[in-house]
C-alpha positions in Angstrom: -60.3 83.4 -1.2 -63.4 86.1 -1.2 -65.8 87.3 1.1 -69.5 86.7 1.8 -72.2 88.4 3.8 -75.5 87.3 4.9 -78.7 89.0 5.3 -82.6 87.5 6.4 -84.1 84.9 8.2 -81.4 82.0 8.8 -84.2 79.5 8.5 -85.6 80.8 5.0 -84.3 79.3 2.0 -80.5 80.3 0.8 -80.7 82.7 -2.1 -76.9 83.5 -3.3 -76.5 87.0 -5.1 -73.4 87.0 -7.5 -72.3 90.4 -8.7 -70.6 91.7 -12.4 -66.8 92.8 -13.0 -65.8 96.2 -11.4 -68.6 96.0 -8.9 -68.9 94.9 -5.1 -72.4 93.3 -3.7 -73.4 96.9 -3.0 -74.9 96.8 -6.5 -77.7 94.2 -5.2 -78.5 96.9 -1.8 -81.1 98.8 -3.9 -83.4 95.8 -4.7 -82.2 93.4 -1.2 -85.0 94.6 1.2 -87.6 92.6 -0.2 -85.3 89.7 -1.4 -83.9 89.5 2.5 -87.8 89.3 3.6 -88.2 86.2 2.2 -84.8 84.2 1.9 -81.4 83.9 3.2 -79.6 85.8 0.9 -75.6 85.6 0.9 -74.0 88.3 -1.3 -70.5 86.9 -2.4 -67.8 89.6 -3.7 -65.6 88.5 -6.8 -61.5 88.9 -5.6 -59.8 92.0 -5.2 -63.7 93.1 -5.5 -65.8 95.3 -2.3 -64.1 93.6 0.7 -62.8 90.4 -1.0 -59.4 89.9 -1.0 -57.1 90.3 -4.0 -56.5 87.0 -5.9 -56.3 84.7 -8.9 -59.6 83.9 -11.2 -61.2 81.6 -13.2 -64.7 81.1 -13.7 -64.5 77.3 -12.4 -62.0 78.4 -9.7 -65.0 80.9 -8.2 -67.9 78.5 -9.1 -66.1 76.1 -6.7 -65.8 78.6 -3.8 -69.6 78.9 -4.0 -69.8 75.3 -2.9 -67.2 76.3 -0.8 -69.2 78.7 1.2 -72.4 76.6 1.0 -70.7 73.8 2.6 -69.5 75.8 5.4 -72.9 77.5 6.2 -74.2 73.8 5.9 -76.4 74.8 3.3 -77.0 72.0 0.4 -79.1 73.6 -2.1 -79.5 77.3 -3.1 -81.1 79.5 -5.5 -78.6 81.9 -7.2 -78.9 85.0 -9.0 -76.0 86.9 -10.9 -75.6 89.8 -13.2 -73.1 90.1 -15.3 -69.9 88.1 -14.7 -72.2 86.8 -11.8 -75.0 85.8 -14.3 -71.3 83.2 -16.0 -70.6 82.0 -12.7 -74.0 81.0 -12.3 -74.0 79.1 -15.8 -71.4 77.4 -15.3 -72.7 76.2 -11.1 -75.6 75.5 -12.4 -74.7 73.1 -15.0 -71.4 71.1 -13.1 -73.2 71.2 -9.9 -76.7 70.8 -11.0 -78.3 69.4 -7.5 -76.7 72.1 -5.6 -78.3 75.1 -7.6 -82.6 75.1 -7.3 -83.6 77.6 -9.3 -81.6 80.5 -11.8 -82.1 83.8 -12.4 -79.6 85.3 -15.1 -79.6 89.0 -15.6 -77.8 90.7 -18.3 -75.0 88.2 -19.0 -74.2 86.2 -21.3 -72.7 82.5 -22.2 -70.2 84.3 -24.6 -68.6 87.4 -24.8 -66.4 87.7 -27.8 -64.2 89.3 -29.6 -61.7 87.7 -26.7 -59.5 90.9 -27.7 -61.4 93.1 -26.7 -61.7 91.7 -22.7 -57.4 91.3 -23.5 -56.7 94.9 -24.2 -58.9 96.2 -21.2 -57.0 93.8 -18.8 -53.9 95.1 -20.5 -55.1 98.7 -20.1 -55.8 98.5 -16.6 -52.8 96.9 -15.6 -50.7 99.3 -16.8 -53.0 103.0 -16.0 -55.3 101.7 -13.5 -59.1 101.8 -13.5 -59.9 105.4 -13.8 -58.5 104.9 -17.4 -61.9 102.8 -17.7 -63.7 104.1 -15.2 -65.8 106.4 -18.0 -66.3 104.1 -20.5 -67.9 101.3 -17.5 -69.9 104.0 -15.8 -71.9 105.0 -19.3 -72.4 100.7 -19.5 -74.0 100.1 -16.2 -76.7 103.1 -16.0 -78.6 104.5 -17.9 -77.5 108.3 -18.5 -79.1 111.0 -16.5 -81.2 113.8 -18.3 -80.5 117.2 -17.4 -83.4 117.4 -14.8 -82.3 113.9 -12.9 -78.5 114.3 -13.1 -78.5 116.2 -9.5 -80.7 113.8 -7.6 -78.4 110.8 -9.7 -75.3 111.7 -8.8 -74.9 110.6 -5.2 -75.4 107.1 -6.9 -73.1 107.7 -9.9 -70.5 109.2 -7.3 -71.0 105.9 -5.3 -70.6 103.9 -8.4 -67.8 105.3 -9.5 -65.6 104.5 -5.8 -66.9 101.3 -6.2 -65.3 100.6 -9.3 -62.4 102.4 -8.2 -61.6 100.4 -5.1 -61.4 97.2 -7.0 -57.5 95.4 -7.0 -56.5 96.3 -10.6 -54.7 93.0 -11.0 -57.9 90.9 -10.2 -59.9 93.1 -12.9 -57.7 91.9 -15.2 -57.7 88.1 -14.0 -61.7 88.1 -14.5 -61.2 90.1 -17.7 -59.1 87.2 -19.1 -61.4 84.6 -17.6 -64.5 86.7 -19.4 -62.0 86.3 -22.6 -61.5 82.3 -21.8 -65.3 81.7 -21.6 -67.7 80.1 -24.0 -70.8 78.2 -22.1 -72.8 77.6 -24.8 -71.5 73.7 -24.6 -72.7 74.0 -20.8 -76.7 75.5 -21.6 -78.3 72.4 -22.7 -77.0 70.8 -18.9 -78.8 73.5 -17.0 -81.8 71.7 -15.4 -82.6 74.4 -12.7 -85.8 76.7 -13.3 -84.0 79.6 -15.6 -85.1 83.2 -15.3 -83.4 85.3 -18.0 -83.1 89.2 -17.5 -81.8 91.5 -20.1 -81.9 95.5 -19.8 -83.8 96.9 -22.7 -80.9 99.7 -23.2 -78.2 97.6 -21.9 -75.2 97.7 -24.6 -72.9 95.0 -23.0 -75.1 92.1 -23.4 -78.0 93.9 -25.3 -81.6 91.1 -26.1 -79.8 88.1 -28.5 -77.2 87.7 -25.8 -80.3 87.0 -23.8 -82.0 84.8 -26.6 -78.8 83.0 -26.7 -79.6 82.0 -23.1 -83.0 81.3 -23.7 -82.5 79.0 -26.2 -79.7 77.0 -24.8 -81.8 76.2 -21.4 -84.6 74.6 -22.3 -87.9 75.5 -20.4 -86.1 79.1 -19.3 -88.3 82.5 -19.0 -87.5 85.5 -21.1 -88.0 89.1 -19.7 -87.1 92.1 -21.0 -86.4 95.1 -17.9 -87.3 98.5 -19.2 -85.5 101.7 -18.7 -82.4 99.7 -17.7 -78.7 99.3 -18.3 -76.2 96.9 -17.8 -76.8 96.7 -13.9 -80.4 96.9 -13.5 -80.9 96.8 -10.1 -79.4 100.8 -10.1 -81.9 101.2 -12.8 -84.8 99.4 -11.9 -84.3 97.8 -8.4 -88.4 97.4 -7.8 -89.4 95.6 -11.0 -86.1 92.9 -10.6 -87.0 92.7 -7.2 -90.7 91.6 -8.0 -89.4 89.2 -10.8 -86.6 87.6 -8.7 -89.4 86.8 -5.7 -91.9 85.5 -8.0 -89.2 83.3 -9.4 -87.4 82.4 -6.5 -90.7 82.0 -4.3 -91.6 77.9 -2.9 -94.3 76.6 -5.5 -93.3 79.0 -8.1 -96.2 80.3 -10.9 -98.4 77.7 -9.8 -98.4 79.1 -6.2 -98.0 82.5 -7.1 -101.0 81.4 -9.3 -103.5 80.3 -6.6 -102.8 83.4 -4.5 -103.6 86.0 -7.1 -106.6 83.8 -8.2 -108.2 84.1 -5.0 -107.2 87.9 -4.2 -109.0 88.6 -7.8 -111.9 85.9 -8.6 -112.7 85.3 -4.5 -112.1 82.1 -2.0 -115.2 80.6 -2.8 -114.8 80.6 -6.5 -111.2 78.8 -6.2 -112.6 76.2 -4.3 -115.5 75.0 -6.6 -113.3 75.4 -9.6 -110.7 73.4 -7.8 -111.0 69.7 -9.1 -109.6 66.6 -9.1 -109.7 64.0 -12.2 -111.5 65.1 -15.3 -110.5 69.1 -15.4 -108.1 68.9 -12.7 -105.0 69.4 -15.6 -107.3 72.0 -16.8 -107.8 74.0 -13.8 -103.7 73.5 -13.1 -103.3 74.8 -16.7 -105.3 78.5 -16.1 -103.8 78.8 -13.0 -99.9 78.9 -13.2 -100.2 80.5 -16.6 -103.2 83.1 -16.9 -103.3 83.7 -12.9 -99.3 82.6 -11.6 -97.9 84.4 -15.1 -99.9 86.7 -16.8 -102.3 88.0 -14.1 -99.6 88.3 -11.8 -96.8 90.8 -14.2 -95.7 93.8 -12.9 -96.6 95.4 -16.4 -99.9 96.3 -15.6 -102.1 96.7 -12.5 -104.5 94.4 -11.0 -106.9 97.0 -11.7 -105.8 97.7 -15.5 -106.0 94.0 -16.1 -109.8 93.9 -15.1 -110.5 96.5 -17.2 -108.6 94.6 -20.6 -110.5 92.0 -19.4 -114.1 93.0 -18.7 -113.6 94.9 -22.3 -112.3 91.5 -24.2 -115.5 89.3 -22.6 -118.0 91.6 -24.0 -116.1 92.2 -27.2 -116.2 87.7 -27.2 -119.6 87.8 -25.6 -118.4 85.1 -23.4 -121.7 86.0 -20.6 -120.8 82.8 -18.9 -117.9 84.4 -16.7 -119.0 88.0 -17.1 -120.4 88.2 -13.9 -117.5 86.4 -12.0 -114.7 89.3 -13.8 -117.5 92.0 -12.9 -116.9 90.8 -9.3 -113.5 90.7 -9.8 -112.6 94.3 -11.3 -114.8 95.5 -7.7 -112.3 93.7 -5.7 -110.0 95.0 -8.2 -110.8 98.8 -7.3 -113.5 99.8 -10.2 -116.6 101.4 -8.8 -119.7 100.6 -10.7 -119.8 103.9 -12.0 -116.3 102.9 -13.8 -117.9 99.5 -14.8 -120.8 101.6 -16.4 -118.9 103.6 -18.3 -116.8 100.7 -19.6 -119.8 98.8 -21.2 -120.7 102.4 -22.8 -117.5 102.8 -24.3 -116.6 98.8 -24.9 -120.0 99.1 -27.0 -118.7 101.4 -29.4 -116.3 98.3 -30.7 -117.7 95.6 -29.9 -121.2 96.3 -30.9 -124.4 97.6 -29.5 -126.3 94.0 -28.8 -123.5 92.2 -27.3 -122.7 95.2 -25.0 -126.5 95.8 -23.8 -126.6 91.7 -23.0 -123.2 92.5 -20.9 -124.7 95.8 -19.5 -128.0 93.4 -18.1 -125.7 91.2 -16.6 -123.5 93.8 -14.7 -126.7 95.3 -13.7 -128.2 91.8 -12.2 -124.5 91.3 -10.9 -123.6 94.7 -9.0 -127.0 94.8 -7.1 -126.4 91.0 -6.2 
């Protein structure tokens, strides 16, 4: 038995949010807002875990009362996200009940977690003194630490953290340590049809990048991103930036969607449209959109803004004059006054050369008084 809750539009599509050892759905609260905007989202506790009840746990056991819950909310296909223990869980759905999973998003987890002893002697551990004799060691796993100057604002969350992990049922720790120790999905990867999205916290030391490169190259056609500034439980550390990458994930038509939206919001309506062909080009025109506009264009590394910039500088430095003028549009859409645009040209010219920069400087001219 566990426990579910449900948050968003009934009628949106079903997004399930799997959470790690130790922790209770709480850890997703930081990044749900904008996740509960756009789907369904049901948040389903591990046993003995926030209000679930105590019990027995395997990793098919819990995959199994997924379906469980889907069938009795009447829902028949779902995309799922999980960290952690979650992230397992979602493997292992994913590639046993492939038509009821749409798309994946695993965030720092792993399809193996050896040495096995080491998951043994913590489930032995807590068993016998409880989880404040690990309470320490977790805490330093899932956050990144605090510098002197942030540890007062931090430590309502660490505080919260910490009774989180210490409300868990002891017992059922250890059950999902020993089920951690059981695991080994790598068999399981090459099954996984469903659109992956693989997470991994640049500082996380639980499953730190080749855990996630495991992944990667077990699911074929998965996507590899690396979360900055994070731990083992990144939506404490970065709830924003794995909200934006869950929703452009999760979102109906994917990159190629995603792709046609920022296209338009950059390069205009009316540009889109002519470009937009069918027959000879129309593969083409598919290609630049979900991968320059619906991927790269649309990263939360780097603003719209900054992008135009990188850009504006790389046409002059390629003297490709033949869509200068539509990215000088763009970076004014984009925020750049043609002061900023001026000044660009100056500097781009210092690299890229004076002739190729006065052609591009004629042609923003001709452009900005268009």
């Amino acid at each position: 038995m566990t426990s579910w809750s449900e948050e968003g539009p009934r009628d949106a599509q079903p997004l399930v949010l799997l959470n790690s050892i130790g922790s209770s759905t709480e850890i997703w609260t930081p990044c749900l807002g904008p996740l509960a905007e756009q789907f369904r989202v049901i948040r389903i506790d591990l046993p003995g875990h926030g209000t679930a009840p105590a019990g027995p746990f395997t990793i098919e056991s819990f995959g199994e009362q997924v379906v469980a819950i889907l069938d009795e909310l009447g829902i028949t296909r779902a995309h799922l996200a999980g960290i952690s223990l979650g992230g397992m869980i979602g493997q292992w759905l994913a590639a046993n009940h492939p038509a009821r999973v749409a798309r994946l998003a695993l965030i720092c987890t792993s399809a193996w977690l050896p040495p096995a002893t080491k998951w043994l002697d913590r489930a032995a551990v807590v068993r016998a003194a409880g989880l404040e004799a690990i309470a320490d060691t977790v805490l330093n796993v899932w956050t990144m630490p605090s510098s002197a100057a942030t540890v007062s604002a931090r430590r309502p969350a660490s505080d919260r953290l910490r009774k989180m992990l210490l409300a868990v049922d002891p017992e059922s720790y250890a059950n999902c340590c020993e089920a951690i120790a059981a695991t080994d999905l790598r068999p399981e990867l090459p099954r996984i049809a469903a659109r992956t999205l693989i997470l991994y916290g640049e500082n996380d030391p639980a499953t730190p990048r080749p855990h996630a490169e495991a992944l990667a190259d077990g699911i074929s056609g998965s996507r590899l991103e690396a979360i900055p500034d994070a731990a083992h439980i990144p939506t404490i550390d970065q709830p924003g930036l794995v909200a934006s990458y869950l929703l452009d994930h999760f979102r109906e038509g994917g990159t190629l969607a995603k792709g046609y939206e920022t296209r338009r919001a950059v390069l205009g309506d009316a540009h889109v449209d002519r470009a937009r062909t069918t027959g000879f080009g129309a593969p083409f025109q598919e290609f630049i959109t979900r991968y320059a506009w619906g991927d790269v264009w649309s990263r939360p590394g780097l603003s719209r803004r900054e992008r135009s910039i990188a850009t504006l500088a790389a046409l002059v430095t390629l003297g490709a004059d033949h869509e200068l003028a539509m990215h000088v549009r763009a970076a004014q859409r984009n925020g750049l006054t043609a002061d900023e645009i001026a000044e660009l040209l100056l500097h781009t010219s210092l690299y890229a050369g004076l002739p190729r920069a006065n052609r591009a400087l004629a042609i923003a001219r001709e452009t900005l008084t268009d």
